[in-house]
C-alpha positions in Angstrom: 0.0 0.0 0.0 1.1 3.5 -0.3 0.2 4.9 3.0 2.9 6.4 4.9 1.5 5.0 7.8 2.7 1.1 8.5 -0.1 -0.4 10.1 -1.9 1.1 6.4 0.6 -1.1 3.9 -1.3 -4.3 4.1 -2.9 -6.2 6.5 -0.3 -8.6 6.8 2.4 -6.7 4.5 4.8 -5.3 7.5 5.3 -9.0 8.3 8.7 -10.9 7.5 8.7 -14.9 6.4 11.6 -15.7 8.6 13.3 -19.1 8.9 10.7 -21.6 10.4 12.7 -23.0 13.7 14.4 -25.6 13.6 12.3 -28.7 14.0 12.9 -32.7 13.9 10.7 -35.1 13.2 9.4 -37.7 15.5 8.2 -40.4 12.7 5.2 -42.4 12.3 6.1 -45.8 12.0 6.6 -47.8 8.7 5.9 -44.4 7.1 9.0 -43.5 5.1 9.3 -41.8 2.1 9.0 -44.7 -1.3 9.4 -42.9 -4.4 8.3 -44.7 -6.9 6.5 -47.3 -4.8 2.6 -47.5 -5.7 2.0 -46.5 -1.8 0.7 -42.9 -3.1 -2.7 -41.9 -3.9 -2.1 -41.4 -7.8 -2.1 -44.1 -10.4 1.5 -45.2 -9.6 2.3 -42.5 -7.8 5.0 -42.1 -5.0 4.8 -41.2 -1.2 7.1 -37.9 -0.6 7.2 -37.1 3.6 7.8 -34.0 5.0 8.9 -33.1 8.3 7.1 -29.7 9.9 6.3 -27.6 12.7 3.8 -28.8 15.5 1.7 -26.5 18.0 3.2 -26.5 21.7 1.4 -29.7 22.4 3.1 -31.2 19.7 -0.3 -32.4 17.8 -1.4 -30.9 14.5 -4.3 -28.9 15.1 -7.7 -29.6 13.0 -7.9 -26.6 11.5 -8.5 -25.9 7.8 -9.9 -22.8 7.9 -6.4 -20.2 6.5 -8.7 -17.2 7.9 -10.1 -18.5 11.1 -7.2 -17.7 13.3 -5.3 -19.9 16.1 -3.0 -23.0 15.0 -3.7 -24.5 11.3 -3.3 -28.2 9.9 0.2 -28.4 7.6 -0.3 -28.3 3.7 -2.8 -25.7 3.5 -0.6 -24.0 0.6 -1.2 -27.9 -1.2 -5.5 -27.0 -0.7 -5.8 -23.1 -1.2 -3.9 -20.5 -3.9 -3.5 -17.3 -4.8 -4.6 -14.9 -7.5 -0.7 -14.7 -8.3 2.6 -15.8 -6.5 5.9 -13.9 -6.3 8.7 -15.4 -8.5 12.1 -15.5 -6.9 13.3 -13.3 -9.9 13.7 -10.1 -11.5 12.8 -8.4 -7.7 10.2 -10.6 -7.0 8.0 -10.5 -9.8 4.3 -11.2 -10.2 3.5 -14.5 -11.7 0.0 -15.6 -13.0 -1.9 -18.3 -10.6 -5.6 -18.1 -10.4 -5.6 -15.0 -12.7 -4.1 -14.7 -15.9 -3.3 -10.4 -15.7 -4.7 -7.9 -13.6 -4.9 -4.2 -15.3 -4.5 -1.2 -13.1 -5.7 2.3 -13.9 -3.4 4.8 -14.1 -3.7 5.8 -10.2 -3.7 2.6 -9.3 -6.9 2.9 -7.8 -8.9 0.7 -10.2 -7.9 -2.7 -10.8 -9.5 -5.7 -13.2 -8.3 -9.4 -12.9 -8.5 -12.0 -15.5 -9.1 -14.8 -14.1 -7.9 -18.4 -15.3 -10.6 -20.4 -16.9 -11.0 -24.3 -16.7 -10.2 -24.4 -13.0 -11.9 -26.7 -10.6 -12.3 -26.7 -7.1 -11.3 -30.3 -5.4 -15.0 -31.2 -5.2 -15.9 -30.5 -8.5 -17.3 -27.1 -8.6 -15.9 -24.5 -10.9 -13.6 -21.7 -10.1 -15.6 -18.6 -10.7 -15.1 -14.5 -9.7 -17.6 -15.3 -7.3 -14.7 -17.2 -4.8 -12.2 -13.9 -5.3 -15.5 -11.6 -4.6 -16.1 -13.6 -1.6 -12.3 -13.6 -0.5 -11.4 -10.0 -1.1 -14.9 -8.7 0.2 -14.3 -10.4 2.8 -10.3 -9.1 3.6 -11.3 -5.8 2.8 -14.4 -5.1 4.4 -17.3 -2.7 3.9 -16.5 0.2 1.1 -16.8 3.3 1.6 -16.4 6.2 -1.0 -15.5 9.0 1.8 -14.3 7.5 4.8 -13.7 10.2 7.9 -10.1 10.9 8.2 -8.7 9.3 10.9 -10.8 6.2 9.2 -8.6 4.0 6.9 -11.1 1.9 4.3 -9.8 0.1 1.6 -12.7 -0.4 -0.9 -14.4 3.1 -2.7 -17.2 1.2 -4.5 -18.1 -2.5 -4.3 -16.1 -5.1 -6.1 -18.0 -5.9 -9.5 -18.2 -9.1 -11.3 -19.1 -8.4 -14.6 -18.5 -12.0 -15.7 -17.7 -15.8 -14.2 -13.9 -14.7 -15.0 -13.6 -11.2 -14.4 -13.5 -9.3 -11.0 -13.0 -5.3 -10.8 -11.6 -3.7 -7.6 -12.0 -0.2 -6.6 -10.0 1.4 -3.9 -10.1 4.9 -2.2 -5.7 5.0 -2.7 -3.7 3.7 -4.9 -3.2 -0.1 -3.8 -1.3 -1.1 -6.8 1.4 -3.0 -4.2 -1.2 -4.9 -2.5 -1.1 -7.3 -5.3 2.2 -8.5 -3.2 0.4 -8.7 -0.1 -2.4 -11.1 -2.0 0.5 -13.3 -3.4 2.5 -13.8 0.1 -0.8 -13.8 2.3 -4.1 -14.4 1.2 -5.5 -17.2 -1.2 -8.7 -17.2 -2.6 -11.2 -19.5 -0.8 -14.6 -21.2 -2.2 -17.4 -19.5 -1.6 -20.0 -21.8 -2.2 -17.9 -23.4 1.2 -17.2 -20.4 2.9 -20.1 -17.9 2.6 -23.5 -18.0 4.5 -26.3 -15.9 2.5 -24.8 -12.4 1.6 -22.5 -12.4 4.2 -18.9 -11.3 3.0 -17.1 -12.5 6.2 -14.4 -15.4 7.0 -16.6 -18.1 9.2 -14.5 -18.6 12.2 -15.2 -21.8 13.0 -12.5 -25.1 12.4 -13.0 -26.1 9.1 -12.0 -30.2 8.9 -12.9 -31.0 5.2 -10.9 -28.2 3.1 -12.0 -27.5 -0.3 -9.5 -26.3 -2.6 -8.0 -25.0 -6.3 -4.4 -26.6 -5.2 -3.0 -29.7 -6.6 -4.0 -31.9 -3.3 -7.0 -33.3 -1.7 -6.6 -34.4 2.4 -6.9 -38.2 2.5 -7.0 -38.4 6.3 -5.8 -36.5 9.7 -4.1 -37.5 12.4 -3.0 -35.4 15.1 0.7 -36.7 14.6 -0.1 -37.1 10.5 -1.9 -35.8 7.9 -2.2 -37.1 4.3 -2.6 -35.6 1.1 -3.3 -37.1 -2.0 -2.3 -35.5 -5.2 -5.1 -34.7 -7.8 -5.0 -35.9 -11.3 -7.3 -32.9 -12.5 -5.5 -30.4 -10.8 -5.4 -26.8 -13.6 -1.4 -26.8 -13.4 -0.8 -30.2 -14.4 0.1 -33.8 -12.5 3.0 -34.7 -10.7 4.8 -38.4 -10.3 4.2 -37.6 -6.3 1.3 -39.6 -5.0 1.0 -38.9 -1.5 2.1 -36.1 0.7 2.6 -36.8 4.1 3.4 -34.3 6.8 4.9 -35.9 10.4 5.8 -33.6 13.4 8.8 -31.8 14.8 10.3 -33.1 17.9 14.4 -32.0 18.5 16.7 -30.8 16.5 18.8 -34.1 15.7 15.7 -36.5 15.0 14.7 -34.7 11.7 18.4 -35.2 10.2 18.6 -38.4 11.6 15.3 -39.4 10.1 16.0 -37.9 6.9 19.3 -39.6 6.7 17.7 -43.1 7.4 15.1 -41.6 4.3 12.1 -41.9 6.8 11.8 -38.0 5.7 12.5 -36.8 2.4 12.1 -33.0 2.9 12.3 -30.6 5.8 12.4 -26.8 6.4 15.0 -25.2 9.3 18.3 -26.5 10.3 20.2 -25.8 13.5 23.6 -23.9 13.7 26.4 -26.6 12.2 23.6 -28.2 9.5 25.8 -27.3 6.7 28.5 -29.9 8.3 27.2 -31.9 10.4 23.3 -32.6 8.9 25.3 -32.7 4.9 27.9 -34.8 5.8 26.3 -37.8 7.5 25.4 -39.2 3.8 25.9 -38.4 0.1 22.7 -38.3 -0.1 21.7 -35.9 2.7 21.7 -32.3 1.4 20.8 -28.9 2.5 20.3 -25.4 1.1 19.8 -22.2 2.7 16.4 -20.4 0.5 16.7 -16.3 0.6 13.3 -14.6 0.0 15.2 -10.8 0.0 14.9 -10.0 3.5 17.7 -10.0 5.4 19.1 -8.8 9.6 22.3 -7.3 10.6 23.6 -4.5 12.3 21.6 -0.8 12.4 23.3 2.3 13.6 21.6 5.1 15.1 21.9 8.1 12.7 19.7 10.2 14.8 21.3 10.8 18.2 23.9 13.5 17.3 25.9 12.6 20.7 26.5 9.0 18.8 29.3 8.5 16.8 27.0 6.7 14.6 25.5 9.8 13.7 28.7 10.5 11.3 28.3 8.1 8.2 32.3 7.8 7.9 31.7 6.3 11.3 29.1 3.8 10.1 31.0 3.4 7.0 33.9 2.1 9.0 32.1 -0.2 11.3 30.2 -1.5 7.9 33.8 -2.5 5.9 35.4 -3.8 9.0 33.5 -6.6 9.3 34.7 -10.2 7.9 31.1 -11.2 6.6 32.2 -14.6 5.5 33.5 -15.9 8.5 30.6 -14.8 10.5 28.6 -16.7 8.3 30.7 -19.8 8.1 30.5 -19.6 11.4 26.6 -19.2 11.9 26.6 -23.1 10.4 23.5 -22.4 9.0 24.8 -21.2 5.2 22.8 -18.3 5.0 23.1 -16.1 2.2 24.8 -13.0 2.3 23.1 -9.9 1.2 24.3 -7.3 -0.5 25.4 -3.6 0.2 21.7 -2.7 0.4 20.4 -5.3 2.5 18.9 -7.9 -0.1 19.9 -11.0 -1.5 22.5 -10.1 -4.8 20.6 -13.0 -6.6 16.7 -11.8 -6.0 16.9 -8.2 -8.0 19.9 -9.2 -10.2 18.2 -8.1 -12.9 17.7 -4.7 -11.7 20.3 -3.5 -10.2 24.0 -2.0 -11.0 26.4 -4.3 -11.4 28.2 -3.9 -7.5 25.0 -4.6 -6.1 25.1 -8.2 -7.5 28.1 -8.8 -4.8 27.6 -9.5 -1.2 29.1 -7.8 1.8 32.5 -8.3 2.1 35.4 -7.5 4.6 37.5 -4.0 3.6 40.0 -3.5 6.6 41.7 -0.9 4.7 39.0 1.3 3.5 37.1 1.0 7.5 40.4 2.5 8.7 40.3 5.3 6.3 36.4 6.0 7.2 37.4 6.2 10.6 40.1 8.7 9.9 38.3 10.4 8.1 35.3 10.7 10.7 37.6 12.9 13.3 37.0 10.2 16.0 40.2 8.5 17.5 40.2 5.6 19.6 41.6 5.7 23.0 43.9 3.3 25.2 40.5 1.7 26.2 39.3 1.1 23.0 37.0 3.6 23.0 35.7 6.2 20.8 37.0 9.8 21.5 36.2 12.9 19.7 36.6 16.4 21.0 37.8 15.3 24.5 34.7 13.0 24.9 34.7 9.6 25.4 32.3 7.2 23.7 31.6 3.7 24.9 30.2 1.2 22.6 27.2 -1.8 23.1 26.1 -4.6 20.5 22.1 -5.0 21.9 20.8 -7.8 20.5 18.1 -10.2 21.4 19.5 -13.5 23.7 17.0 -15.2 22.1 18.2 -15.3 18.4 20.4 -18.7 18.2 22.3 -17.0 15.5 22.9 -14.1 17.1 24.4 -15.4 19.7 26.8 -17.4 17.3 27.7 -14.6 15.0 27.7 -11.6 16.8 30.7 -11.8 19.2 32.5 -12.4 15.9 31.1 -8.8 14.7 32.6 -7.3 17.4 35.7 -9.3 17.6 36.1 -8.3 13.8 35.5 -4.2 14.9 38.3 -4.3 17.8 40.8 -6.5 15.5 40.1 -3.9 12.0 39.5 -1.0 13.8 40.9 -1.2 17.8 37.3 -0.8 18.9 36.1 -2.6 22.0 32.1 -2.9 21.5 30.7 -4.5 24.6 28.3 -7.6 23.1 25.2 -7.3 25.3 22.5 -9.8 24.3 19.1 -8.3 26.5 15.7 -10.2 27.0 13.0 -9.7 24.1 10.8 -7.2 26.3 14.3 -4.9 26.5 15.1 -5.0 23.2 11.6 -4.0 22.2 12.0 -0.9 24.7 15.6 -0.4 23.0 14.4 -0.4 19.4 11.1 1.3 20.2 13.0 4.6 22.3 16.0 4.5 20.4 18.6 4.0 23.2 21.3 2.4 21.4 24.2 3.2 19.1 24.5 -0.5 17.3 22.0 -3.0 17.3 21.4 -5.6 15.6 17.9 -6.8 14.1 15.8 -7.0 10.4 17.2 -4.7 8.2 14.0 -5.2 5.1 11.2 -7.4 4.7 11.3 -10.4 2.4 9.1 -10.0 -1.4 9.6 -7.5 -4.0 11.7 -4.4 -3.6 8.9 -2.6 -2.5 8.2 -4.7 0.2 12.6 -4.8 0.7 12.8 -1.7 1.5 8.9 -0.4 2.7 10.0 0.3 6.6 11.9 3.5 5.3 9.5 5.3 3.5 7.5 6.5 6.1 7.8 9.8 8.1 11.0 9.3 10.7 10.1 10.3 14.3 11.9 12.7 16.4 14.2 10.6 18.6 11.7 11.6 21.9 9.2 9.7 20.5 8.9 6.2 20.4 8.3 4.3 17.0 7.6 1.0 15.6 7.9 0.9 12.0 11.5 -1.2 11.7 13.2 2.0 11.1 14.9 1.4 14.2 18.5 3.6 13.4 15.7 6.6 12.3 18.2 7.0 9.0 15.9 9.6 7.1 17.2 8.7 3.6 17.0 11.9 1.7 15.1 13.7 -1.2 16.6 11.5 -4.4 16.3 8.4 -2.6 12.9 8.9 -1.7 11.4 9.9 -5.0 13.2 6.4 -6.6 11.2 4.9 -3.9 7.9 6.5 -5.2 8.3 4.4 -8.4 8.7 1.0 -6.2 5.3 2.6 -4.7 3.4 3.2 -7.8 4.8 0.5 -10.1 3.7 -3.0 -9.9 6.7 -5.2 -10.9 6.1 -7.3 -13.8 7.8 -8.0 -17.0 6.6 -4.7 -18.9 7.6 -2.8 -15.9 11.7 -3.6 -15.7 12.8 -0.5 -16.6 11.0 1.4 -14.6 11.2 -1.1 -11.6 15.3 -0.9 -12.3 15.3 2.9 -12.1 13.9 3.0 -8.9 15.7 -0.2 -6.9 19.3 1.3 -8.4 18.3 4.6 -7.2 17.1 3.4 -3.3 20.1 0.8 -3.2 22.3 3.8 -3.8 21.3 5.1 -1.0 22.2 2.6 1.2 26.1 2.5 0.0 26.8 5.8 0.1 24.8 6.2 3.5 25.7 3.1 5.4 22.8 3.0 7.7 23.3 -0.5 8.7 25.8 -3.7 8.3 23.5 -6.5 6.3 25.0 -9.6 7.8 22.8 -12.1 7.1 20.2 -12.6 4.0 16.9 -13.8 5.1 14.6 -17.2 4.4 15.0 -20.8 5.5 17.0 -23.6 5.3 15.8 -26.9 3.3 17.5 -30.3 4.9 16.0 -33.1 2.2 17.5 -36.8 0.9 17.6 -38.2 -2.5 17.1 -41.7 -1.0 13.7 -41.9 -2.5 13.4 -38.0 -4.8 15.5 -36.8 -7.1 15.5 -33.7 -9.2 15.4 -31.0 -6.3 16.0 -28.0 -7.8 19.1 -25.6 -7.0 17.3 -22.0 -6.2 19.4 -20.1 -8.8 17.6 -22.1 -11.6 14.0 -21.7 -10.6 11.8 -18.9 -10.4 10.0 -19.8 -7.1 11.5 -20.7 -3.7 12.0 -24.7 -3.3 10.6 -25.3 0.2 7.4 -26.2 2.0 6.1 -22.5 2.8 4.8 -19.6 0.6 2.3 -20.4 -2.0 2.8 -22.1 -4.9 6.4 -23.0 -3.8 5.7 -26.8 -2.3 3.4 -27.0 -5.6 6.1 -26.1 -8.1 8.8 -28.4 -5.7 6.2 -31.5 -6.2 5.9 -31.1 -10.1 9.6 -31.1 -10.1 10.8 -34.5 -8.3 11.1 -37.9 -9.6 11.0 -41.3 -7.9 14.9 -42.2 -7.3 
């Protein structure tokens, strides 16, 4: 959305898809993976078994219902789908699902969807613009052509339906960017299902028998397993997967060691040391880290002018003294490193200028000569000294964050060996850090740096109004870095162009002209690029994509990425 207010971007469109925790699987008996086998639900069809998340009971709740709140059943993104889904290309880009296009007016106030035709929903009944009426009525709410002011409504008119495959939307702003918020968040649902009478309203209750557009139907639940069997009518073609079964989490080692013995083909997460000690326990145990463009790291306070952070040849220094590489070769995990602007190089490759498509990398020379530059010395206590006054130096960061905990006493170790700095590492409770981030007491911190989806979404927490430093905040701008004029007006295009393939140039213009920003302004360190970690064996599946050939992300979450995964394996 394009209101400068946060809570106004999206309902859910301030929110990051961060790593899913590490999880292991405590497995069902007799119920390992068999590609190839005829033990799936499709003619000759295998069984492919993934290990997943449980609630704090460690059951799998009954819960079908994707807008009904509380704990859901695993798989939903197999049942229910989107109007489009985010490619992990070209910055994110929107791809076709349910609808074919969707044509915006020049404002961006007006949009029409063309929606697929020849889709089914798993019981038969066709997919019509009656299901997206039903869904976005529903998300939206009651429209309202002149709200009051301090009233935020999202629909001017009601949404029309002129036809069975046409839908038009009409909003009181422009809303072009919601169309990311729909693809990460919110598939369409049936309404012939879902709606009571007129009502344009989510039922709340737990919905056990889901009805779907997605390429699987549940063949039975079981609070420590659940079963899906692949459809053979299914719009977007047949896979040579059968059955999908999901089994629950239990501690870290029993998911490696179960998909080593290929009891589990397929998991999200992995613990600090996966990359060695998960990979290397059989040739045919492997692991990638996934980056969907978000990313966390290190955020300087540009607004305190008491703070040497204030001074960018300061932040500059602190940035390039860092050994990026190690830290993450030390996290075990294999994240991805992001780049100078805090996304993943790969993600907006496309887009941006050519030393963007880098990652952060250690520059011991050119942090000395920042800090030279900057006036500020550093004293016989490693300290900070400018001016006859003495600056002492803390690393906040959540003691909660696994990662954290392993990577950030290498930050600082990295600052006092480059620079002489001695930075206290002080790792707080998550009820102190939220005081720190909110109030702004802190010189370094470290925390998210951008939200994961198109560059939009990357970089959406710094296009809002910046707060005097007397007033708390909570839009994830925690350093307050007000970016400037030029940066700011590149943004705009971000804001007002939705990114497919006709908009490239325009979409280019405005990520090189925010990512510039970032280098020359160092208002953070990116140290570590955002998603998840995939553990999976080729025991029984073969043909897992690498990332950097596909346009979606190969893992179990986000829609349409588990579908796309399970069109692209074959039996061993």
């Amino acid at each position: 959305m394009i209101s400068s207010n946060i809570s106004r971007r999206g309902v859910l469109g301030a929110l990051g898809i961060g790593a899913v925790s590490t999880a292991a699987v405590a497995c069902s008996g007799g119920k390992g993976g068999s590609g190839g086998s005829d033990n799936g639900g499709g003619e000759g069809g295998g069984l492919f078994v993934i290990g997943t998340g449980v609630t704090a009971t460690n059951q799998f709740a009954k819960n079908f219902n994707r807008y009904g709140g509380g704990d859901t059943a695993p798989g939903l993104d197999l049942v229910y789908e989107p109007l489009f889904r985010l490619s992990s290309k070209d910055g994110g880009q929107l791809l076709p699902m349910l609808a074919e296009s969707a044509e915006h007016s020049e404002d961006g106030k007006e949009v029409t969807y063309h929606l697929r035709k020849g889709v089914t929903w798993s019981d038969g009944e066709p997919f019509t613009s009656k299901d997206v009426l039903f869904t976005l009525g529903s998300i939206y709410g009651k429209p309202n052509p002149k709200p009051a002011e301090d009233e935020f409504v999202w629909l001017s008119d009601p949404i029309e339906t002129p036809d069975e495959h046409t839908v038009i939307v009409k909003y009181n702003s422009d809303q072009r960017q919601q169309e990311v918020n729909l693809a990460l968040y919110y598939p369409i649902v049936p309404a012939h299902v879902y709606q009571d009478g007129d009502k344009l309203e989510f039922p709340q209750d737990i919905m056990d028998n889901p009805v779907g557009t997605g390429p699987a139907t549940l063949a039975s639940f079981d609070t420590q397993l659940v079963t899906y069997t692949m459809r053979d009518d299914y719009w977007g073609g047949t896979s040579q997967v059968g059955e999908v079964q999901f089994v629950p989490s239990g501690q870290a080692g029993n998911i490696e060691t179960e998909i080593t013995k290929g009891n589990v083909d397929f998991a999200e997460g992995g613990a600090p040391g996966v990359v060695n000690g998960f990979a290397d326990q059989a040739e045919t145990n492997h692991y990638s880290f996934i980056a969907d463009g978000a990313s966390q790291g290190i955020i300087f306070m540009t607004a305190r002018p008491e703070s040497p952070m204030a001074d960018v040849n300061v932040r500059k220094a602190f940035r390039a003294a860092i050994d990026y590489t190690k830290v993450m070769e030390a996290s075990g995990i294999g994240y991805t490193l992001p780049n100078a602007a805090g996304v993943d190089p790969i993600l907006n490759e496309s887009l941006q200028q050519p030393e963007f498509n880098s990652p952060m990398e250690l520059d011991a020379e050119g942090a000395k000569a920042a800090l030279e530059e900057s006036g500020w010395t550093v004293n016989d206590q490693g300290n900070l000294e400018k001016d006859g006054k003495e600056h002492k130096l803390l690393l906040n960061i959540q003691n909660d964050n696994a990662t954290f905990m392993v990577t950030m006493p290498i930050v600082v170790s990295n600052w006092e060996e480059h620079l002489g700095v001695k930075v206290t590492f002080d790792p707080k409770p998550k009820d102190v850090m939220d005081t720190i981030l909110a109030t702004g007491e802190f010189d370094i911190v470290a925390s998210g740096l951008g939200y994961p989806g198109s560059p939009w979404s990357n970089y959406t927490m710094y296009d809002q109004p910046v707060k005097p430093i007397e007033e708390e905040t909570n839009n994830g701008n925690w350093g307050r870095w007000e970016w400037g004029e030029e940066a700011e007006t590149k943004m705009q295009i971000l804001v007002s162009t939705l990114n497919t393939p006709e908009t490239q140039d325009q979409i280019a213009e405005g990520v090189q002209g925010v990512q510039q920003a970032f280098l020359e302004q160092a208002p953070h360190a990116p140290v570590q690029g955002g998603g998840t970690g995939v553990m999976y064996s080729t025991i029984n599946w073969t043909g897992f994509p690498d990332p950097a050939d596909v346009d979606y992300f190969p893992r179990v979450g986000g829609m349409g990425n588990l579908t796309n995964l399970l069109m692209a394996i074959k039996p061993a």
